[in-house]
C-alpha positions, 0 to 999 in steps of 0.5 A: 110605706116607707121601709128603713133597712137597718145594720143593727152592729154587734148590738144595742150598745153598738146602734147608730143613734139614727138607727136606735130613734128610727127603731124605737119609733117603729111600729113592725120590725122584720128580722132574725130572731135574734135581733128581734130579740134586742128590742122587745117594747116594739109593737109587731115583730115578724121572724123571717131572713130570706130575702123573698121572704120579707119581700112578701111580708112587706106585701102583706103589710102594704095590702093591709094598708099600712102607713107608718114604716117599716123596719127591716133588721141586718147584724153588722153593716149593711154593707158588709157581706150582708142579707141587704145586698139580695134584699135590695134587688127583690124591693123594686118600686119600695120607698127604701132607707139604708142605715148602716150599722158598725160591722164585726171587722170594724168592732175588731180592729177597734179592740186590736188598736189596728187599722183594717184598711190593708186587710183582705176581706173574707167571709167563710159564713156558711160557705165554703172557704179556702184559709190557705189561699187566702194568707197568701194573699201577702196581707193579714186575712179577717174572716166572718166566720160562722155555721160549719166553718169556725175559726178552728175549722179555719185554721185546721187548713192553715195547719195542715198546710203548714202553717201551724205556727201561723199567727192569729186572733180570734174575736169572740161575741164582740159588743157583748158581755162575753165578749173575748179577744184570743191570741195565738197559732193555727195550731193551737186553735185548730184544736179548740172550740169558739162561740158560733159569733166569732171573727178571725184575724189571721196573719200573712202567711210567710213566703219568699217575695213574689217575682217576675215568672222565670226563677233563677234555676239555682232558687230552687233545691235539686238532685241529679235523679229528679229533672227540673224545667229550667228558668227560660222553658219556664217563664214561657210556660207561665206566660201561656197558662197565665194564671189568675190569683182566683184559678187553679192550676195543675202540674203534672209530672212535677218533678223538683216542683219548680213550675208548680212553685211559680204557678203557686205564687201566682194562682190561688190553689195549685195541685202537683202530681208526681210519680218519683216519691224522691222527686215528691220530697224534694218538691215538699222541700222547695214548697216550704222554702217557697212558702208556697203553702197554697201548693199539694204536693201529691205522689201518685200515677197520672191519670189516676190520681188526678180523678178527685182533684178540684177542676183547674183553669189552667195544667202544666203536663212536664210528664205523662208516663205515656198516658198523654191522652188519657190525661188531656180527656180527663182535663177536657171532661173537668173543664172543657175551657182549661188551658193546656201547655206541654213540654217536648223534647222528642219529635214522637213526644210533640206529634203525641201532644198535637194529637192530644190537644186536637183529640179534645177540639183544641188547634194546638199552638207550637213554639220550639225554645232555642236557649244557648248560654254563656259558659267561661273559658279563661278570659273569654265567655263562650254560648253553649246552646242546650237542646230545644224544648217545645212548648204545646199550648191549647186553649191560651191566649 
């Protein structure tokens, strides 16, 4: 029994004519009922989705001895963030034949006169889906869209964010009679209802160019009353927490948010607690000159308010308010694995964070920073040393 897994598009005026012959000449379609739905004069037509599910229904017709094939239905692309890929690992043995179909993206872009070749690729169908992360990827997103997360779901994120004025279009029921190509914002699609077949194009989120770690520190706003982690301390502290574009990362004690600004051009999602609601506006201030949209900025009291904080990969401590330990058990009781770096200034402060770090089974890394730099005098040019910082790194490579 030959079994033919078939992308059927956005619908019959979409089929491949491969795909359209093979399914007119089959006897058994499986499927969704919805696509079953498209081809009504096909003899045996048996509604199941899940994987396992079709794996046991082709038993059963095996067992019956069937001969002629059967044809098993996918929307969209059998390639594209379709049911295909788990199907294919439970049909061990089966004489199988993949027939993609034309997938929503592709259907779009057509509609757009636009190539897709540049866009980053995300499903938000039925699962969970960070949209602010992933405009600020530097490229136009397309988002599958569907169950919970629309596209206005998507773009109350953006908006909130925000990026409510972020550019974005929507693709509605693409291939069909109610088929609708919407232009607009964030903003004012966060508030609208869309068809349950929807697509999103969401543009890149505007930001400053991405750098080398260690930004000049006149990059940034300041004030006399909030410190800020100066441009030497902070490429070594980017270059021990190393974080990836998928992690997400911490600052505690964020100060003007400059190393939480740097983290946020580099990781996916990065959370900022600070205590000085002045320190917190500034902060706010640098975000959006930044364009460091996939950075919250939240005032509050370490620990405490890093209780319902998604768990990091890696945390940046600038600040502790004397509850160091505290802070570093509930980072180790989120993820044991979390790398963990750490400003000193005091001999008391760096024994407390050597403490911390072997508190939770870390063997604590020490590097003390020495920078002296170059301050006019007429015509001459002499070094003025600042004081060292320690850095504290646990769990780094």
């Amino acid at each position: 029994m030959k079994i033919y897994l078939i992308g059927v598009g956005s619908g019959p005026d979409t089929l491949t004519t491969e795909a359209e012959r093979t399914i007119r000449q089959a006897e058994c379609l499986i499927g969704a009922e919805r696509l079953l739905d498209m081809f009504p004069d096909t003899g045996t037509r048996i509604k199941a989705t899940r994987a396992e599910e079709i794996r046991d229904i082709l038993k059963e017709e095996e067992q019956r001895g069937r001969q002629s094939p059967v044809c098993v239905l996918f929307s969209g692309d059998t390639g594209f963030y379709s049911g295909t890929k788990r199907l294919l690992t439970v049909l061990d043995g089966y004489d199988i034949c993949v027939l993609p179909g034309i997938s929503s993206l592709q259907l779009f872009a057509a509609r757009l006169g636009r190539s897709w070749q540049d866009w980053q690729l995300c499903s938000a169908h039925g699962k969970e889906c960070d949209a602010v992360k992933q405009v600020c990827c530097g490229k136009p997103v397309f988002f599958l869209t569907g169950g919970k997360t629309g596209p206005d779901a998507l773009c109350r994120q953006l908006t909130e964010a925000g990026l409510g004025t972020l550019e974005v279009t929507v693709g509605q029921d693409l291939g069909t009679e109610e088929e609708k190509i919407i232009s607009g914002t964030a903003g004012d699609f966060s508030q609208r209802s869309f068809s349950s077949l929807s697509v999103l194009l969401a543009e890149a989120a505007p930001r400053r160019k991405r750098m080398t770690p260690g930004f000049p520190d006149s990059a940034f706003q300041r004030v006399d009353a909030v410190p800020m982690t100066k441009q030497f301390v902070r490429a070594a502290i980017l270059a021990k927490l190393a974080p990836a574009q998928e992690e997400t990362c911490w600052d505690i004690g964020s100060g003007t948010g400059s190393v939480a600004i740097e983290l946020a051009m580099q990781a996916g999602r990065v959370y900022a607690v600070e205590k000085n609601p002045d320190a917190v506006r500034l902060a706010e201030v640098n975000r959006k000159e930044w364009g460091a949209w996939n950075l919250t900025v939240r005032e509050g009291n370490a620990p405490e308010a890093l209780g319902d904080l998604p768990v990091p990969d890696a945390v940046f401590i600038g600040g502790s308010g004397r509850k160091l330990k505290e802070i570093v058990w509930l980072i180790h009781e989120k993820n044991e694995h979390a790398r963990i770096c750490m400003t000193a200034i005091a001999v008391e402060s760096l024994a407390d964070a050597i403490e911390a770090l072997k508190q939770i089974g870390y063997d604590p890394e020490i590097v003390q920073i020495g920078v002296s730099q170059s301050k006019k005098a007429g015509s001459l040019h002499l070094m003025t040393a600042r004081n060292p910082v320690w850095l504290i790194a646990g769990g780094c490579a």
